[in-house]
N, C-alpha and C positions, 0 to 999 in steps of 0.2 A: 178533532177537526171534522164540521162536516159542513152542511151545503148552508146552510143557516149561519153560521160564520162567516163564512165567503161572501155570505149576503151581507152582512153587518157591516163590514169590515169599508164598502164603500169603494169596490175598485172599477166603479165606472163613472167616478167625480171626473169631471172637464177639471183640466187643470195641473199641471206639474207639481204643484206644492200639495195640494190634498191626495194628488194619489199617491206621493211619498210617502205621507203622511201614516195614510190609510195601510199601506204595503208595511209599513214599520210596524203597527199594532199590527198587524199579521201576524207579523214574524213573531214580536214577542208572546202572542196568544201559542201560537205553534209550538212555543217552547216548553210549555206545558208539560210536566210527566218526561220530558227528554232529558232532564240534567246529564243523564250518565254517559250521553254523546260529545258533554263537554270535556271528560276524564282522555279519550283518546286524540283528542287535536289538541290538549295541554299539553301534554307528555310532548306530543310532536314536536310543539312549536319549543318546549323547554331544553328537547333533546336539539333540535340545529342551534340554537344558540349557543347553549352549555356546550356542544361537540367541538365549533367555532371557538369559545373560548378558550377552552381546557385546551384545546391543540394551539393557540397562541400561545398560551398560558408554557407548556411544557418544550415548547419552541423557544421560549425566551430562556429558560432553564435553559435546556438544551442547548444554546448558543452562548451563554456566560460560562457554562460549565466546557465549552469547548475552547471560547474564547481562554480564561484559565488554563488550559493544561497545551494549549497553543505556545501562549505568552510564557510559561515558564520553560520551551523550549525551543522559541523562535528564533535567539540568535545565536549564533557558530561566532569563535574566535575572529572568524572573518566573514564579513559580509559577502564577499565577491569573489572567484577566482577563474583568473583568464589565463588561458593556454593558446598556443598556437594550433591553427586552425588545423595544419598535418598531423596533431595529437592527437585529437578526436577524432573518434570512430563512427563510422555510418550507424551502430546500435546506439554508444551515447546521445545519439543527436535525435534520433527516431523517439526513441522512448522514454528520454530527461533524464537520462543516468551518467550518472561519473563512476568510472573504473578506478579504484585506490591507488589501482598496480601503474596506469599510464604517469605517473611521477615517474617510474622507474624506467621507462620505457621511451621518453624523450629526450634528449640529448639537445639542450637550447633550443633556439628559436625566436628571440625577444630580444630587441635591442636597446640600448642604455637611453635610445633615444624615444622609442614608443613608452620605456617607463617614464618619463620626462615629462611626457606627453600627459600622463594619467598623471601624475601627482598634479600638473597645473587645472587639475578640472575641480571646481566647486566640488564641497562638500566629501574629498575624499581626506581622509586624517592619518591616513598611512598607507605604504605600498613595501611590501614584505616578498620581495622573489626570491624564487630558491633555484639551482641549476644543478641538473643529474648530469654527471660527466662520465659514466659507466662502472664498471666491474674492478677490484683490484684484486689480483692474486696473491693468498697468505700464506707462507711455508710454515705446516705444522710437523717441528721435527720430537720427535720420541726417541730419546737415549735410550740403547739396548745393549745389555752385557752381554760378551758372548763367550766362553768362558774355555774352550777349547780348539783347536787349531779343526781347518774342514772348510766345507764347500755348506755352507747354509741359506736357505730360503724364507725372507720374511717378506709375509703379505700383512698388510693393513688394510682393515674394514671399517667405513663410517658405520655405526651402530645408534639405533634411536628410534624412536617412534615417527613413525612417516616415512621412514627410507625403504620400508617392505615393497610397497608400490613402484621403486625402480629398481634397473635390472640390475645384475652383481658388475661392484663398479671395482675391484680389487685392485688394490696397488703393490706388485709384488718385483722385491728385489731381490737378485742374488748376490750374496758376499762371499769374499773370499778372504780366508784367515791362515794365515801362510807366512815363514818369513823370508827372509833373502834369499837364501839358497835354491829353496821352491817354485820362489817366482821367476827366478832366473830361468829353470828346465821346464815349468807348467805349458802346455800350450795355449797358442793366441787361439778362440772361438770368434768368431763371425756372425754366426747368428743370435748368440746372444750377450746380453752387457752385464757382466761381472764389478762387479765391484773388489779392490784388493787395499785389505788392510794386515800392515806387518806386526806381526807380535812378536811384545820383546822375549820373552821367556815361556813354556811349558805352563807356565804357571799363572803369570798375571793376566789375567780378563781383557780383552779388547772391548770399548766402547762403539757402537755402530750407532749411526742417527740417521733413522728411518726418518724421512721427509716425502709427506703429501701435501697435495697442493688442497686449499681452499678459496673461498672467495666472498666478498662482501660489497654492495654497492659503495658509492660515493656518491653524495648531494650535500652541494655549498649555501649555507644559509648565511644570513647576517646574524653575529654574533648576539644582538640583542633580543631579539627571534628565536633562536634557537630551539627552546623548550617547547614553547607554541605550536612553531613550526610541524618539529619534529614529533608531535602528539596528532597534531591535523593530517599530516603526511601519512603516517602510520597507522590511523583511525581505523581502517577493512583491511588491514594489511595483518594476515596471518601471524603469528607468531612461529621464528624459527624454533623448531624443534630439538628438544637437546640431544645431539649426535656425540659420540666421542670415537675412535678410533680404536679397533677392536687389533690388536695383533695378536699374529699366528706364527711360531718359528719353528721350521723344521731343519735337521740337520741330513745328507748326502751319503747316503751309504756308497763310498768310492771316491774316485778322486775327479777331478775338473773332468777327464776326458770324456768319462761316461752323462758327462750334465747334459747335453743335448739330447740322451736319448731318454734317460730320465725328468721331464720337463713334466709329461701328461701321466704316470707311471706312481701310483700312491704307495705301494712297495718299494719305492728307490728312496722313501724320506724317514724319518725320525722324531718325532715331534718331542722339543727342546721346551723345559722350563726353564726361563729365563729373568731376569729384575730388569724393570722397563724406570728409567728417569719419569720427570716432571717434563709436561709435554713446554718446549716453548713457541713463538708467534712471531713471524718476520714479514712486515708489507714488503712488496716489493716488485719487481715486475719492469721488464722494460717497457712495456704499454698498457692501455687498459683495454677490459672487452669491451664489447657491445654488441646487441644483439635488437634481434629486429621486435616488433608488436608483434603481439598476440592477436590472430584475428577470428574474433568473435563472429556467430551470426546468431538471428532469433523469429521464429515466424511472428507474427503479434497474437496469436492465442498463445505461445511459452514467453512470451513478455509478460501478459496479464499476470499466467503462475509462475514468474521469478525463475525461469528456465534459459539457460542459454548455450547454443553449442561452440564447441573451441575445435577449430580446424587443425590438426597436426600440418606439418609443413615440412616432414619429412620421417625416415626412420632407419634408424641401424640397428646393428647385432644386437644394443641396447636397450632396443624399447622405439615409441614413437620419438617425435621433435617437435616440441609445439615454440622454439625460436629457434633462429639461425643465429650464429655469430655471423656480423658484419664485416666485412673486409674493410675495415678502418683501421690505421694503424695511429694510435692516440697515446702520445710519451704517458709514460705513468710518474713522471717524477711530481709527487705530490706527498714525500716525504714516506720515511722506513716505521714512524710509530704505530703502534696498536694497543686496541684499548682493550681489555679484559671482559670490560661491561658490553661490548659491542658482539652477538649471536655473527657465528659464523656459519656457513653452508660448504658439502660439499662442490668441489667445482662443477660437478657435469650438470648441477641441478638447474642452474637458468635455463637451460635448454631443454629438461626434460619436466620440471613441474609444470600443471595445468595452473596453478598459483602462485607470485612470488612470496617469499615472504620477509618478515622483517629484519634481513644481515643486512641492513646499513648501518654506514658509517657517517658522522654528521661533520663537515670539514668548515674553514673560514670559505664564504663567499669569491673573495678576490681571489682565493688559490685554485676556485673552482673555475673563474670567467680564465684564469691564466692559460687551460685546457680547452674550453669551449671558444671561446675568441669573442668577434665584435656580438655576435647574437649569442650571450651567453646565457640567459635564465630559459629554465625550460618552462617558467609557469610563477603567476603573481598571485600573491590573497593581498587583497584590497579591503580597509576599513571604514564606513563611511559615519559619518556624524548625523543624527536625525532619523536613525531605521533604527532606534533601542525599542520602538514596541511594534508589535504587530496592527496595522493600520492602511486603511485606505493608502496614506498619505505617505508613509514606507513604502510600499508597495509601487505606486508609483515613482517614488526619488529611484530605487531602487532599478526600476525598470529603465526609467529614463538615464541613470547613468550607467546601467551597459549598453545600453544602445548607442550613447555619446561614445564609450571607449571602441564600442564595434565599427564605427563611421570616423574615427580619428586613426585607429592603427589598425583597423581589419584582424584584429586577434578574436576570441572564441569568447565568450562570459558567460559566464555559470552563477545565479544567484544562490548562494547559500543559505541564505537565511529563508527558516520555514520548511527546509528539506529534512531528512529521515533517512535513517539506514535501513537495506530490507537484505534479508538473504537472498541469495543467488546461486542455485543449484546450477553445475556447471558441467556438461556434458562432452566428452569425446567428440562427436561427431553430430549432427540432425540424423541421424538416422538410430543413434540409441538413447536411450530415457534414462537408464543408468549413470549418475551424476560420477564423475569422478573426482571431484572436489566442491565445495562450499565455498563462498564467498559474500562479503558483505561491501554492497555499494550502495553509494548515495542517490536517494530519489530527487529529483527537484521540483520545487511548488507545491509539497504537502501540503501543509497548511492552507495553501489557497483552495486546492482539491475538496479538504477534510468541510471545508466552511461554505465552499459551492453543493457540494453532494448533501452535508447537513438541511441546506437551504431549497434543495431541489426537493428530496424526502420529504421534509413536513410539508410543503406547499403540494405534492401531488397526494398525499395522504389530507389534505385541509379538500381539497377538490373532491376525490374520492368519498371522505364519509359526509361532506353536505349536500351530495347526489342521493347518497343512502338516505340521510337525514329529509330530505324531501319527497322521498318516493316513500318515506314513513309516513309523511305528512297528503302526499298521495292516495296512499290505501285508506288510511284515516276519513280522506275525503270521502271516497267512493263506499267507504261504510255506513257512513252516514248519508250518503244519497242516495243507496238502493234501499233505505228502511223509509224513504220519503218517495219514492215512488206512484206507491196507492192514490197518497194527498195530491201527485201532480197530475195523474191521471183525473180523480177527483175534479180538479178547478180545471184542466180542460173539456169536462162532458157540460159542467156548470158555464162554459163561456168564456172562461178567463184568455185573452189572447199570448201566444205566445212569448212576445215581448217583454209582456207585465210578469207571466210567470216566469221566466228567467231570471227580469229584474228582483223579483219576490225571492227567490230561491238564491240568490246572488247576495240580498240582505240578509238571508238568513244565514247563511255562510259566514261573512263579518259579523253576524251577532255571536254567532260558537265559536268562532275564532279570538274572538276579544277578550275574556278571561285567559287564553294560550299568550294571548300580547303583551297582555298586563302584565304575567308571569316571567313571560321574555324578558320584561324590560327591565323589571326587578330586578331579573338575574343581570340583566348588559347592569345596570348602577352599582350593583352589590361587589361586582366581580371588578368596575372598572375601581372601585372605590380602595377594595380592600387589597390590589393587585394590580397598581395599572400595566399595559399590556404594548406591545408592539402593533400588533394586530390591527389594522387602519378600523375606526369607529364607523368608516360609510361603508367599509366590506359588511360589516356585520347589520347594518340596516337594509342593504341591498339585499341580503340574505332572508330576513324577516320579512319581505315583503314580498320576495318570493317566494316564498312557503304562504303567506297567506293568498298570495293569487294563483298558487297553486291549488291550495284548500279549494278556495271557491271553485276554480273550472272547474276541477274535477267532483265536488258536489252536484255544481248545478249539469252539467251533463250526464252523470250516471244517475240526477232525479229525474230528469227532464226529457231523455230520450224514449222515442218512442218505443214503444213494445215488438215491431213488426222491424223496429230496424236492424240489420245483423250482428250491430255492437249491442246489441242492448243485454246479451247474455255473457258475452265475448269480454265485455271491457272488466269486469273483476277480474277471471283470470288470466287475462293479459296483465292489469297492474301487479297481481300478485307473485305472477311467474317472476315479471321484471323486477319486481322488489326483492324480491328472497332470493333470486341469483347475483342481483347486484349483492347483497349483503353478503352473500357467500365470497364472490368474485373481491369483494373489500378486504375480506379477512385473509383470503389466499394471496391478492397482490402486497397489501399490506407485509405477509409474512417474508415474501418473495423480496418486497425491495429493500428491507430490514435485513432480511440473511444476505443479500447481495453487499449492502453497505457493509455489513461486518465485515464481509471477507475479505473488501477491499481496506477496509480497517487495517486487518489484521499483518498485515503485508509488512508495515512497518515500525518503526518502534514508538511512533507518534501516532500513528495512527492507531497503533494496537492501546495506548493510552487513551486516546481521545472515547475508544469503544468503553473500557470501563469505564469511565463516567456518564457514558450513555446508556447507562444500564437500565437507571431506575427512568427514567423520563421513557425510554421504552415501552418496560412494562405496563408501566402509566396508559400511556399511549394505547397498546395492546389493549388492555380492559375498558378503554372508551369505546375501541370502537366496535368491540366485543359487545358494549351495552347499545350502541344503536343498532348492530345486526340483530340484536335477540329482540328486541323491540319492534324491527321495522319485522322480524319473520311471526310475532306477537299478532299483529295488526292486520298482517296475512291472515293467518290462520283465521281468527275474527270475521275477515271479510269472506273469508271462503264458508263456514260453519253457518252464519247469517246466509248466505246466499243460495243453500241448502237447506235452510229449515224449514218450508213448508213440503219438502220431499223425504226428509225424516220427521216431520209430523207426522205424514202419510201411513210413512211407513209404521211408525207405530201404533195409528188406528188400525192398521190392516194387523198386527200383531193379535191386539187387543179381540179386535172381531174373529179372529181365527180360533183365538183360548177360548172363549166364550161360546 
């Protein structure tokens, strides 16, 4: 380029068409010897496309692959289940969770007329209630030989894993084995209760049947439900622990009169081996228990981490109270049988586990409404017809009919379908961290959560590296505008007016940029061809054209600015500062909101699903945008070393002259 050019070239034609004209052979003249300015605005312009692409591209993955492992565990036995509004708890309702335990912990609420109510509503295809009528008492009695005439002490201990943790619950009795004549002159005791069994002879063994009390819930389901039922019911519900009844038999050194002082006295006993029977099982009870809710609380940071604390509600000799029995007096006649298959519990334990767990028993329906009366169910699963996949269209039915049943009977709905179980570490009190039981309860709206947050993630990660991807296309610019400098300086001592050379330097921009377009555009055909994409076709044109009118400003300003102005030193390491910490700040938020997603992943057991198969489109992910930070801090560097080089030329003639 020099002044004999500028003259040829004709930029003082009258006329808008020849000095276009004229400015066009300019440019192309200009381009001379510069090809290798064309190598870093390609790359630019190939990397926002491709960036754009590939992150639609691995969004689409990413969302069938989510979609999939959704749908294979979007629907529960029952779509829907509504309880009464006193059932739920101020945490359920805060945080979208269902307690497994509040089955056991409701005692009806729902009447034969609200279910009446929901059967006549479109699109439901079944309505399956079930009703907890409380606690029944089991007598566990153990035949025990005793084989000698005497004053003997047998205690019984429940024994098993999990019963460490409450306090010593011992059931101890005293016998007395004596015959006629004995019990005739023995004296009567007062403070404590003897038991007196006569033997016939010296010789033949007395039989004693030691009897503790246990206890098993009761819920009435419909007989065709049953199985269902009782597997949804049960789903977070612990399993009862296998306990058995540990006896200890001591025999009385002395007769009845010394028993009371020997009670506390380990010296005044004997310990007896003795043959214990087959334990047998009697329901029975002239009423049932019941006891009050468990009442939970949670700040919302121990929501986030699946923490919640359990308030005692009172405490004796024994340990805390985390329920009351109710002063309800509720007939127990609900029949003497008992199943074998059916886990049973110590009695004292509804009142003292932080957990229930699973000793129920599963009854006919009608024998259960017989106890509970006109509000008999404590809580319905509802099945709907039309929510078999996961879908906009589900999603809405779904909504819309608990909100129909919320506004016809004013009962509580819970959608099930698309929820997930997560553990729930379960605390003493808010003031300790030390869980003292586990628990698995159901989240609600996973699925909608897991496909929102997938959708949020790629769309600010699409944001994020086409910021990067243009401030590549940025520095690119102003690389090639401070090596054009000289020339613009040049045509403005020769005359050339401002105007024209911005226009000039504006064309010449769209000329270097037009091999990066062609290349774009390749790629937008190639990619929509062999992969079409979700990704809207005008995002990615809008995009392209913002990176070329990025190109150009920032060419024609950092050619075109004057030397005396105080951007004119200023504007490389401004873009470069902002380039290379955007790219950093890409790869650190990028990590940030990928390790955030996981962990919210990981919570649950659909979630924790949906993360592995998010693995590879991750990584994916990970190494794109790893290639436009390396690129965009590539292009820095470039622009910084060029904008230094006539001060390390310097420096190295001054080397050169010193050796010499």
């Amino acid at each position: 380029m020099n002044k004999k050019l500028a003259d040829r070239v004709g930029v003082k034609r009258s006329g808008v068409g020849p000095l276009v004209g004229a400015l066009a052979i300019f440019s192309l003249w200009s381009l001379r010897g510069r090809a290798g300015q064309l190598v870093p605005v390609a790359l630019a312009f190939l990397l926002l496309v491709g960036a754009v692409q590939a992150i639609g591209t691995l969004q689409d993955i990413a969302s069938i692959q989510t979609q999939q492992k959704i749908a294979q565990s979007w629907r529960t036995p029952y779509d829907l289940l509504i309880r009464p509004q006193s059932a739920v708890s101020s945490l359920e309702r805060s945080a979208g969770w269902i307690d497994p335990q509040s089955a056991l912990e409701s005692y009806g609420g729902i009447s034969s007329q609200q279910v009446a109510s929901i059967r006549s509503l479109p699109r439901v295809a079944l309505v399956a209630p079930f009703a907890s009528i409380g606690w029944q008492t089991i007598a566990v009695r153990v035949p025990v030989e005793l084989v000698a005439k005497g004053i003997y002490r047998v205690s019984a201990k429940w024994i098993g894993p999990g019963t460490g943790g409450i306090a010593d619950d011992t059931v101890v009795r005293y016998v007395d084995v004596t015959d006629l004549a004995h019990l005739t002159t023995e004296p009567s005791l007062t403070s404590l209760i003897v038991e007196h069994i006569l033997a016939k002879d010296d010789v033949t063994p007395v039989v004693f049947s030691m009897s503790v009390q246990a206890t098993q819930a009761l819920i009435g389901v419909p007989g065709s439900q049953r199985k269902t039922i009782s597997q949804v019911l049960l789903e977070g519900i612990a399993p009862a622990p296998p306990v058995h009844l540990s006896l200890h038999v001591d025999r009385l050194r002395g007769d009845l009169a010394v028993l009371p002082a020997c009670v506390q006295r380990a010296d005044c006993w004997e310990a007896q081996q003795v043959r214990q029977g087959t334990p047998t099982y009697q329901a029975g009870g002239v009423q049932l228990l019941r006891f009050s809710r468990t009442d939970y609380t949670a700040l919302p940071q121990q929501i986030g981490t699946g923490q919640v604390s359990l308030q005692p509600v009172g405490e004796d000799t024994q340990g805390l109270l985390y329920r009351m029995q109710l002063p309800e007096h509720v007939p127990g006649n609900v029949g003497s049988g008992y199943s074998q298959e059916v886990p049973l519990q110590p009695l004292s334990w509804p009142q003292r586990l932080p957990t229930l767990t699973n000793a129920v028993r599963f009854i006919p329906l009608e024998q259960a409404c017989l106890i509970n009366g006109a509000s008999c169910y404590s809580g319905l699963y509802v099945r709907l017809n039309g929510v078999e996949r996961y879908s906009q269209a589900s999603l809405a039915l779904l909504q819309a009919t608990a909100a129909a049943i919320t506004a016809r009977t004013g009962l509580h709905v819970d959608i099930l379908d698309g929820s997930s179980l997560r553990t729930v570490a379960i605390s003493s009190s808010s003031a300790s961290t030390d869980p003292v039981a586990h628990s698995s309860w159901r989240v609600i709206g996973v699925a909608v959560q897991i496909v929102r947050g997938l959708d949020a993630l790629q769309e600010t990660l699409l944001v994020l590296c086409s910021l990067v991807c243009l401030l590549a296309i940025a520095a690119a610019g102003v690389l090639v505008g401070i090596g054009r400098r000289k020339e613009a300086l040049l045509l403005q001592q020769i005359g050339w007016q401002k105007n024209v050379l911005l226009f000039a330097f504006a064309l010449d921009a769209l000329i270097l940029s037009l091999p990066g377009c062609l290349l774009a555009l390749t790629w937008i055909i190639l990619a929509t061809t062999l992969r079409p994409a979700t990704l809207s076709p005008t995002l990615v044109w809008a995009l392209l054209i913002s990176g070329i009118a990025v190109y150009c400003c920032t060419l024609v300003v950092s050619a075109c600015l004057g030397s005396k102005s105080f951007f004119y030193h200023s504007i490389p390491i401004f873009v470069c500062s902002i380039s290379m910490t955007s790219a950093i700040f890409l790869i650190a938020i990028e990590y940030l909101l990928i390790t955030s997603f996981n962990q919210v992943l990981v919570v649950t057991v659909l979630g924790n699903q949906v993360r592995e198969a998010f693995e590879v489109p991750q990584l994916a992910l990970l190494l794109l945008v790893l290639l436009a930070a390396l690129l965009t801090v590539g292009l820095c560097t470039m622009l910084l070393l060029r904008g230094r080089r006539q001060e390390l030329s310097l420096q190295e003639m001054k080397r050169v002259f010193v050796w010499r």
